[in-house]
PyMOL Python script that loads the backbone (N, CA, C, O; Angstrom):
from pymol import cmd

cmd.read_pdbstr("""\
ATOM      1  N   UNK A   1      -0.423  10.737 -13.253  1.00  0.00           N
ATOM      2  CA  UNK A   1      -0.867  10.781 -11.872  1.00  0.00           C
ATOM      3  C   UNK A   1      -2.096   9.905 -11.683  1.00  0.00           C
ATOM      4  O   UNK A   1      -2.851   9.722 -12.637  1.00  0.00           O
ATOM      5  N   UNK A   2      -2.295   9.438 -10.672  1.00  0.00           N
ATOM      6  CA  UNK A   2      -3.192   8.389 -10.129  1.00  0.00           C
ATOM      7  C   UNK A   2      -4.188   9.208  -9.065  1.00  0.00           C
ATOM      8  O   UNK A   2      -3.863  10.276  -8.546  1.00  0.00           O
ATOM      9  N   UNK A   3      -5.103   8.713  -8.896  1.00  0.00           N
ATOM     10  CA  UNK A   3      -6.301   9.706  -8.204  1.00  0.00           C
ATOM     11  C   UNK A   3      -6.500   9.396  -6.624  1.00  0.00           C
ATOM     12  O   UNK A   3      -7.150  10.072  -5.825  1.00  0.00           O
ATOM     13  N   UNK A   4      -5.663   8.014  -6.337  1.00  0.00           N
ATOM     14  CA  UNK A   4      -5.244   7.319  -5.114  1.00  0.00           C
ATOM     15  C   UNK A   4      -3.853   8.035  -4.651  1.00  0.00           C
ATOM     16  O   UNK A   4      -2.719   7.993  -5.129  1.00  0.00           O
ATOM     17  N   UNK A   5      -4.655   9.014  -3.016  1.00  0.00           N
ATOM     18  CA  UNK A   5      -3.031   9.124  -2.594  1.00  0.00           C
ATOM     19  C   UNK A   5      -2.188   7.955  -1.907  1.00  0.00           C
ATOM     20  O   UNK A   5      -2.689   6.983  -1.340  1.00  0.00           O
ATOM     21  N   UNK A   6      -0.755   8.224  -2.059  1.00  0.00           N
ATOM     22  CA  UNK A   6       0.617   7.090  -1.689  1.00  0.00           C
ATOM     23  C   UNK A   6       0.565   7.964  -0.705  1.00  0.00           C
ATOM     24  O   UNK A   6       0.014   8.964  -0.247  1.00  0.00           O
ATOM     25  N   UNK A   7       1.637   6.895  -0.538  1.00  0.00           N
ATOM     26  CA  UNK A   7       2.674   7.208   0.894  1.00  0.00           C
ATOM     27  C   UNK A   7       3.948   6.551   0.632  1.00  0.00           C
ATOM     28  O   UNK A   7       4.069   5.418   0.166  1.00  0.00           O
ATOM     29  N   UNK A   8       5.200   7.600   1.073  1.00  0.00           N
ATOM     30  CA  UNK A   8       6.499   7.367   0.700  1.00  0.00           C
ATOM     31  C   UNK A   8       6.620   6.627   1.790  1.00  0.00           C
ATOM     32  O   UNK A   8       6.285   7.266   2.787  1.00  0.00           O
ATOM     33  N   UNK A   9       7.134   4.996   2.128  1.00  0.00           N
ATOM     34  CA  UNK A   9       7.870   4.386   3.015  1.00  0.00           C
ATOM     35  C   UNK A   9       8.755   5.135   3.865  1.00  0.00           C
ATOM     36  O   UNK A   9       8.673   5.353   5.074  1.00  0.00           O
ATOM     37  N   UNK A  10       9.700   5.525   2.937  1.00  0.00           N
ATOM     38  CA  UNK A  10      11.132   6.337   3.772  1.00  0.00           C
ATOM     39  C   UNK A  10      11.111   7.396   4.510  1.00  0.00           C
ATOM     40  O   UNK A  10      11.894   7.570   5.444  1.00  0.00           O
ATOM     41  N   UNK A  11      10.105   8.307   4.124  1.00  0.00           N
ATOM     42  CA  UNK A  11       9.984   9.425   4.860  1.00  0.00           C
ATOM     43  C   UNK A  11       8.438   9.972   5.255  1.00  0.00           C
ATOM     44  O   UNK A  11       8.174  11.061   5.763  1.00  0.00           O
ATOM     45  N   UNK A  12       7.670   9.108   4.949  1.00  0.00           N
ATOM     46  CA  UNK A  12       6.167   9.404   5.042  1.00  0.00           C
ATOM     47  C   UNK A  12       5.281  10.532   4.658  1.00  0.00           C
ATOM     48  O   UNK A  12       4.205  10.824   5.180  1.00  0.00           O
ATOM     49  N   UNK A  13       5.793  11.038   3.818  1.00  0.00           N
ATOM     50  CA  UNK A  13       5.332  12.280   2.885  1.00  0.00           C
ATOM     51  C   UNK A  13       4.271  11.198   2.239  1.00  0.00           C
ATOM     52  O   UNK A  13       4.310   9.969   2.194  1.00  0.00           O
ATOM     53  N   UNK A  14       3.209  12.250   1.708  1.00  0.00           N
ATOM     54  CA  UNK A  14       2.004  11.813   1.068  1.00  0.00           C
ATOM     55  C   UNK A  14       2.101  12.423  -0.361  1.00  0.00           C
ATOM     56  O   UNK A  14       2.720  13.483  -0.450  1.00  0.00           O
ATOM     57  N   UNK A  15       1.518  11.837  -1.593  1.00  0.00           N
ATOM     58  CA  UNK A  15       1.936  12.559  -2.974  1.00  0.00           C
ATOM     59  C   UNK A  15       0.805  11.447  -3.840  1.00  0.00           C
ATOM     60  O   UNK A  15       0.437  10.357  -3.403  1.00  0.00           O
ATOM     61  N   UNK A  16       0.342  12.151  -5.333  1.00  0.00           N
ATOM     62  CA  UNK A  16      -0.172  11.391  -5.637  1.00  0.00           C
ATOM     63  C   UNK A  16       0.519  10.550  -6.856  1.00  0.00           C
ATOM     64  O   UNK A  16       0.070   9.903  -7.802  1.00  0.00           O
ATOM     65  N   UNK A  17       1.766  10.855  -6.400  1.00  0.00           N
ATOM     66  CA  UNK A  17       2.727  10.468  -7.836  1.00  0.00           C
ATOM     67  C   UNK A  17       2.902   8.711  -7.410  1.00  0.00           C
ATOM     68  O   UNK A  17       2.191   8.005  -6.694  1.00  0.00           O
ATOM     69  N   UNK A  18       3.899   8.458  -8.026  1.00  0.00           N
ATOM     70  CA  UNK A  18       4.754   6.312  -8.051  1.00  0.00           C
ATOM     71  C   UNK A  18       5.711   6.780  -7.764  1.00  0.00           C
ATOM     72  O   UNK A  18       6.186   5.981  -6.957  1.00  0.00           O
ATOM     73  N   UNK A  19       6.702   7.966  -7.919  1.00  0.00           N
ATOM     74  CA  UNK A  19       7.753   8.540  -7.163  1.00  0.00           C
ATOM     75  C   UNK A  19       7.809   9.509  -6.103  1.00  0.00           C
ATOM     76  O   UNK A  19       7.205  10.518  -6.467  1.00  0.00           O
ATOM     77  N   UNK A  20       8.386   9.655  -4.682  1.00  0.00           N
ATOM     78  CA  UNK A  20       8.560  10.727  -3.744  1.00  0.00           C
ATOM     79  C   UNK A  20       8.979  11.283  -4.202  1.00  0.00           C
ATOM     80  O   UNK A  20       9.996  10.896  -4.777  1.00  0.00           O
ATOM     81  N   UNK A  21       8.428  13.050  -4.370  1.00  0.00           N
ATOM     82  CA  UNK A  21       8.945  14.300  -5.115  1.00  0.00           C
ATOM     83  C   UNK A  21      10.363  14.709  -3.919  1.00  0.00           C
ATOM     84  O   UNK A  21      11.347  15.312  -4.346  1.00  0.00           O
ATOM     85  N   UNK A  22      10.292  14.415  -2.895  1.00  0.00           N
ATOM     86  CA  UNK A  22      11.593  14.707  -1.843  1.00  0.00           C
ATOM     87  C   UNK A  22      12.969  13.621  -1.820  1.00  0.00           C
ATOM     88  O   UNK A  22      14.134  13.996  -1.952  1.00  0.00           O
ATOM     89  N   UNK A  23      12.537  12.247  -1.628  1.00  0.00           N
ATOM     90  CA  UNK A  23      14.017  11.713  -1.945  1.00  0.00           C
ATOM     91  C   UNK A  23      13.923  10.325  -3.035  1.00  0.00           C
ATOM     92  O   UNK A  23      14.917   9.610  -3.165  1.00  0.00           O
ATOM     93  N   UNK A  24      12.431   9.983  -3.911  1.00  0.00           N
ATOM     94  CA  UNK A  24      12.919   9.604  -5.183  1.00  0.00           C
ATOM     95  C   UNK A  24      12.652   7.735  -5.203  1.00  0.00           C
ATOM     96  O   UNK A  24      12.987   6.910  -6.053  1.00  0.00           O
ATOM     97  N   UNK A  25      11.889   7.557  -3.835  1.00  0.00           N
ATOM     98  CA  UNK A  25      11.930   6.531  -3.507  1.00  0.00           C
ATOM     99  C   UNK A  25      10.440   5.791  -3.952  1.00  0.00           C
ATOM    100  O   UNK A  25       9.588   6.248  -3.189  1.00  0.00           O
ATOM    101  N   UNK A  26      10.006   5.106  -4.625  1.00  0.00           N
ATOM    102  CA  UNK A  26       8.721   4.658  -5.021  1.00  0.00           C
ATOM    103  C   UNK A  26       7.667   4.046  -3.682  1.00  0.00           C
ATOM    104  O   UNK A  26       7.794   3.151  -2.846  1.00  0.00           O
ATOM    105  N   UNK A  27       6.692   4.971  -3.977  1.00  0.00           N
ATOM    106  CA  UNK A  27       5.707   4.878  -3.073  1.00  0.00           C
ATOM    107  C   UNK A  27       4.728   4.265  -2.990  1.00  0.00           C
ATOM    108  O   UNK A  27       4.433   3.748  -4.068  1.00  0.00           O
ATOM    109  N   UNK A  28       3.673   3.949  -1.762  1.00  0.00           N
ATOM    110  CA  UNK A  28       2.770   2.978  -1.696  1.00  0.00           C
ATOM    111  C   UNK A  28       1.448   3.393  -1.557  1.00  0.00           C
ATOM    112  O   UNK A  28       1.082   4.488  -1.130  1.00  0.00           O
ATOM    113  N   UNK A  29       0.673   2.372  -1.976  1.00  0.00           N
ATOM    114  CA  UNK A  29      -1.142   3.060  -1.508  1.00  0.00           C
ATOM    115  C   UNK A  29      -0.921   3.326   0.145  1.00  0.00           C
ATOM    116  O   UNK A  29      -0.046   2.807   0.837  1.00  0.00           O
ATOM    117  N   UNK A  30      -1.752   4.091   0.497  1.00  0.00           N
ATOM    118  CA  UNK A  30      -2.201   4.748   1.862  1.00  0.00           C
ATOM    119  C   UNK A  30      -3.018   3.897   2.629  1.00  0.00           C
ATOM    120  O   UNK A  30      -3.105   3.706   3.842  1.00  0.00           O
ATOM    121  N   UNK A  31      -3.787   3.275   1.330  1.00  0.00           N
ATOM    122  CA  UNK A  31      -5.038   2.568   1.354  1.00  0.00           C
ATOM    123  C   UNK A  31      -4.945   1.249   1.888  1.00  0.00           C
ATOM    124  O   UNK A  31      -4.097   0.501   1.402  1.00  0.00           O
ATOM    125  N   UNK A  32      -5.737   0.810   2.883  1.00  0.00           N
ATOM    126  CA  UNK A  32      -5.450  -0.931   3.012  1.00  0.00           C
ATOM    127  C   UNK A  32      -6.474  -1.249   2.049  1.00  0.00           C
ATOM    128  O   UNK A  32      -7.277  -0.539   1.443  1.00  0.00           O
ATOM    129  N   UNK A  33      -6.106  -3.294   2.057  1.00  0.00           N
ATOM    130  CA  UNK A  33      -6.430  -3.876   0.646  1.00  0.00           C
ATOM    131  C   UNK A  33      -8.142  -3.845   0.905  1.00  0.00           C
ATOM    132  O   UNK A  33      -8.496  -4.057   2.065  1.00  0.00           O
ATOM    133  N   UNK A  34      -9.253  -3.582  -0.160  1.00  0.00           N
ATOM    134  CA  UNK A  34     -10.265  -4.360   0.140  1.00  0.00           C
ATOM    135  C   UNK A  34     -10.363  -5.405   1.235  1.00  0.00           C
ATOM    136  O   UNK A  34      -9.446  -6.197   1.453  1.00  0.00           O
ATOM    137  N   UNK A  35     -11.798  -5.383   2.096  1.00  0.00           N
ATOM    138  CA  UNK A  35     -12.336  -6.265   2.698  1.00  0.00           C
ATOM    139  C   UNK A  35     -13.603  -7.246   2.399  1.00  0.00           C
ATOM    140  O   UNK A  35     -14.773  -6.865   2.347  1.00  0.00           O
ATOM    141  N   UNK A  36     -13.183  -8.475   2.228  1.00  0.00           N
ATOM    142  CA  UNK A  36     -14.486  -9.024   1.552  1.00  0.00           C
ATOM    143  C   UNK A  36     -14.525 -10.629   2.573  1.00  0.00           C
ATOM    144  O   UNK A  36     -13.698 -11.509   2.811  1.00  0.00           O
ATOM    145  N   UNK A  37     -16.039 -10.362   2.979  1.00  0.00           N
ATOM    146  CA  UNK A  37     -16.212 -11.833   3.637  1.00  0.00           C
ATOM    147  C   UNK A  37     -16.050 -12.760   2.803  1.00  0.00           C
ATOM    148  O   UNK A  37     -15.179 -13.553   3.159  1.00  0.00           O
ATOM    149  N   UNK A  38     -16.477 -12.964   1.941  1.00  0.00           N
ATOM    150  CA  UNK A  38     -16.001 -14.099   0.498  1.00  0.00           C
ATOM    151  C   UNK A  38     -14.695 -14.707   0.790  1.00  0.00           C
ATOM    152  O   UNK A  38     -14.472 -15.914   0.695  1.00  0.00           O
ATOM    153  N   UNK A  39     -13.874 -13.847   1.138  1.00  0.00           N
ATOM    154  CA  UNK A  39     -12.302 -14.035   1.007  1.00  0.00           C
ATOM    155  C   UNK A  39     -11.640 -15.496   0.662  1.00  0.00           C
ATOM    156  O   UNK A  39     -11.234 -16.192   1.593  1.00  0.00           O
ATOM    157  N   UNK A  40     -11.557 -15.870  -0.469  1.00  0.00           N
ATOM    158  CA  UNK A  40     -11.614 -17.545  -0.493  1.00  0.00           C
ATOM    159  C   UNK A  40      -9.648 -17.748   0.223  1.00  0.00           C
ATOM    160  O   UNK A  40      -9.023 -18.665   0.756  1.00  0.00           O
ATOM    161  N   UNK A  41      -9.399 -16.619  -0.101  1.00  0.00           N
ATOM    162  CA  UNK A  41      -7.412 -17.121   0.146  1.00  0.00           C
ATOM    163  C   UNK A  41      -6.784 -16.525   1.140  1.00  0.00           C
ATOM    164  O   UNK A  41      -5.563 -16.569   1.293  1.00  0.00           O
ATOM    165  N   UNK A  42      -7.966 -15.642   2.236  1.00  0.00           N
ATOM    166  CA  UNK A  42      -7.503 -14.676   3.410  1.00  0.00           C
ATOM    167  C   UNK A  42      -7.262 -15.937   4.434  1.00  0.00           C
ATOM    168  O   UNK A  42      -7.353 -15.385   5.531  1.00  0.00           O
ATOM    169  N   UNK A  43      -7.028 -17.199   4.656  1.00  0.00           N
ATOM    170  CA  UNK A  43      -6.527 -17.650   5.623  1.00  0.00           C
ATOM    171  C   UNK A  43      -5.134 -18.380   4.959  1.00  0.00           C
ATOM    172  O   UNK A  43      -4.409 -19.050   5.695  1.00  0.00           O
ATOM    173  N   UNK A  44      -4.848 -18.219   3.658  1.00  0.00           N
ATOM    174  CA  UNK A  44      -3.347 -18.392   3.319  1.00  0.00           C
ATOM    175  C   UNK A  44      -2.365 -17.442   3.593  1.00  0.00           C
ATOM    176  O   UNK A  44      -1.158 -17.678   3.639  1.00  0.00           O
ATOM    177  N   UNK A  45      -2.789 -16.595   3.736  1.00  0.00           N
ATOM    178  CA  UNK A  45      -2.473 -14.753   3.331  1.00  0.00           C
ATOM    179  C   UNK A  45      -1.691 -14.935   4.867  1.00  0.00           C
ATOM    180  O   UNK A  45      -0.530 -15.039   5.264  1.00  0.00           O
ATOM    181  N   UNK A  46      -3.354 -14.900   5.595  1.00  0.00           N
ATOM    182  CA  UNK A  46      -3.018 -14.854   7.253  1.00  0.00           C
ATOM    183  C   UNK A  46      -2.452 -15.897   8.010  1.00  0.00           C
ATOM    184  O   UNK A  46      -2.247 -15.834   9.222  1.00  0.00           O
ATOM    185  N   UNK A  47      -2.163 -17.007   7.170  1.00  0.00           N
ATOM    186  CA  UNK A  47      -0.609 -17.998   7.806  1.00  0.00           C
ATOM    187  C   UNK A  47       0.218 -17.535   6.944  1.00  0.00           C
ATOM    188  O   UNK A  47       0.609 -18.694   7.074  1.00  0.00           O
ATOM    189  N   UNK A  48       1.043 -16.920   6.025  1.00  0.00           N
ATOM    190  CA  UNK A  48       2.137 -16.805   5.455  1.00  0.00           C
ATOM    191  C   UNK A  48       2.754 -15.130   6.749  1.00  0.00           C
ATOM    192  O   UNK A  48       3.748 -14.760   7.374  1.00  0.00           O
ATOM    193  N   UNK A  49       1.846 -14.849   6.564  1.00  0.00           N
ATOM    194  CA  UNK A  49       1.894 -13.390   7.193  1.00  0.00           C
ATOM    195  C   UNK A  49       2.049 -13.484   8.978  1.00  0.00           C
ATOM    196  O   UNK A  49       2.843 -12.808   9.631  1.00  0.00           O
ATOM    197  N   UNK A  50       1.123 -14.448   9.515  1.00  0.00           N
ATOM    198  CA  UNK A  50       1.523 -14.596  11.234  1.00  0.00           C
ATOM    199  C   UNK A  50       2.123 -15.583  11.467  1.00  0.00           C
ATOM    200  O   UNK A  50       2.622 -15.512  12.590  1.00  0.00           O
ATOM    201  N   UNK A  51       2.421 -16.859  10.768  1.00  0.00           N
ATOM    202  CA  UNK A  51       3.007 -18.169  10.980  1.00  0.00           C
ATOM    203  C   UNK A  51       2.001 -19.375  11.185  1.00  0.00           C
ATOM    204  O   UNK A  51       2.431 -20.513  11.370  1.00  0.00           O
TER     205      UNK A  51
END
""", "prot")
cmd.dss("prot")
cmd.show_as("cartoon", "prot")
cmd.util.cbc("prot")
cmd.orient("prot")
């Protein structure tokens, strides 16, 4: 177990497992990524991502 709660995509149950204990589906951080003014590659990120 990981000390970061997920979140199941499919059904949005919260767990602190890499698997949903309800339908089995591998889950995601809750968490958005770090924010850092530094960001040397956040305007590649943010054209691959808006066009």
């Amino acid at each position: 177990m990981v000390g970061r709660i997920r979140r199941c995509p499919s059904d949005g149950s919260y767990t602190l497992n890499f698997f949903c204990p309800h339908c089995g589906n591998q889950t995601r951080t809750a968490h958005p990524a770090r924010y850092s003014p530094q960001d040397r590659y956040g305007k590649y990120r943010r054209r691959i991502r808006y066009g």
